[in-house]
C-alpha positions as CSV (number, residue, x, y, z in Angstrom):
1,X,40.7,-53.8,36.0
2,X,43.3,-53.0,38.8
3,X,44.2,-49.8,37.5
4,X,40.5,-48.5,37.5
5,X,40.8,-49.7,41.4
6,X,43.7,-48.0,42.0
7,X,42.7,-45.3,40.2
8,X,38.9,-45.4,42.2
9,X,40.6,-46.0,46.1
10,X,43.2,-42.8,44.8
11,X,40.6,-40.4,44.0
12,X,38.6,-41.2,46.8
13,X,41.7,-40.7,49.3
14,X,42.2,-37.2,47.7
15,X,38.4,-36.4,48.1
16,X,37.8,-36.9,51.8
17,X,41.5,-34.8,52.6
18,X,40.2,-32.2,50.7
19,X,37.0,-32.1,52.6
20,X,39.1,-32.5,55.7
21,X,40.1,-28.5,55.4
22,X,36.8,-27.0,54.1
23,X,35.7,-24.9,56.3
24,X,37.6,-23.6,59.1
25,X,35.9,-20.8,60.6
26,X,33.8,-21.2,63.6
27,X,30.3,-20.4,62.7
28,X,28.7,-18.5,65.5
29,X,24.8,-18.0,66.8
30,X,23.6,-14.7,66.3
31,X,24.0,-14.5,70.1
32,X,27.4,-14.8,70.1
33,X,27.4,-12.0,67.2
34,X,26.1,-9.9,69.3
35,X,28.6,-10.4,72.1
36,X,31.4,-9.1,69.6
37,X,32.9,-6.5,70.1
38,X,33.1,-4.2,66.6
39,X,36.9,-4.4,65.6
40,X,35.8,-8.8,66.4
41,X,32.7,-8.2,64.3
42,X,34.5,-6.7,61.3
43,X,37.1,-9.3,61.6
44,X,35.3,-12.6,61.9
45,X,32.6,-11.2,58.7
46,X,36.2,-10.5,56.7
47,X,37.2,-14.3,57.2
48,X,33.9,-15.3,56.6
49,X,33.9,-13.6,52.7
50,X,37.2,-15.2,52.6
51,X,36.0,-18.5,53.1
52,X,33.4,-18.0,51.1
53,X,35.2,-17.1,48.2
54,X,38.1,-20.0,48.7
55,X,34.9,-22.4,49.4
56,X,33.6,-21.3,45.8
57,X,36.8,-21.4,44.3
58,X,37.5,-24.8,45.2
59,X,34.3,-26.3,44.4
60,X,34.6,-24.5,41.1
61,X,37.8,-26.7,40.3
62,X,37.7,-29.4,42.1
63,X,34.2,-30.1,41.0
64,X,34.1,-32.0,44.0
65,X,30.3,-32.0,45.4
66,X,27.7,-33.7,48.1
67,X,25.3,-33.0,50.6
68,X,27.4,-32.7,53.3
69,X,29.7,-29.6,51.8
70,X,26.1,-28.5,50.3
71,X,24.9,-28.0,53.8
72,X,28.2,-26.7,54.9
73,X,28.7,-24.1,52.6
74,X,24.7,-22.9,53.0
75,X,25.3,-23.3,57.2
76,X,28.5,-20.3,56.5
77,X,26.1,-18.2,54.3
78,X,23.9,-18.1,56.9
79,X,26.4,-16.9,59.2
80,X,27.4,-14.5,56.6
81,X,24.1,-13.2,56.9
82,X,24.0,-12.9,60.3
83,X,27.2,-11.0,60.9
84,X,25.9,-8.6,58.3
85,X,22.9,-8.2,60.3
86,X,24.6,-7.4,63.6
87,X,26.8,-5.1,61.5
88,X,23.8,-2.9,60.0
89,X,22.4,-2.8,63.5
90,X,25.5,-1.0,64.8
91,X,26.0,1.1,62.2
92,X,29.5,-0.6,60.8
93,X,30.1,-0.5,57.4
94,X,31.9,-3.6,55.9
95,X,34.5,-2.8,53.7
96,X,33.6,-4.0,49.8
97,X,35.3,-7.4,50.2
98,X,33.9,-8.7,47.5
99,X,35.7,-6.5,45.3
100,X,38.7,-7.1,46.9
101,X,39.0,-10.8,46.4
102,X,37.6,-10.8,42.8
């Protein structure tokens, strides 16, 4: 009985520090998009793909999953989105990120 405790308080101290680091990027409002200037724009959707592919690696693995991270990970979608938005209305084309980090 005390080594499932141990075990239980041990995997749920390694939970919440891996939760601790998801998601680093400041998501933006599609007004502050638009204040960006195009080399910003580019950069900030780049890191954006790049968390988005880590964030899908790791709950791939980890198998770690709730409603929180749920609502996290569709919150950076969405800002996905939006940079991609403000990038098709200036005419930038993204570079295929997606087939770079595959």
């Amino acid at each position: 009985m005390r080594k499932l405790i141990i075990f239980t308080v041990l995997l749920m101290l390694l939970s919440t520090s891996a939760h601790a680091f998801l998601y680093e990027i400041k998501l933006l409002t599609p007004q502050e998009i638009g204040e960006l200037s195009d080399e910003e724009l580019v950069s900030v959707y780049m890191e954006a793909k790049i968390e988005q592919t880590t964030s899908a690696e790791f709950h791939e693995g980890a198998g770690f999953s709730s409603a929180q991270e749920y609502y996290k990970r569709k919150d950076l979608l969405r800002f996905i989105i939006y940079l991609h938005q403000e990038m098709l209305e200036r005419g930038i084309q993204a570079d295929p990120i997606d087939v770079w980090l595959r």
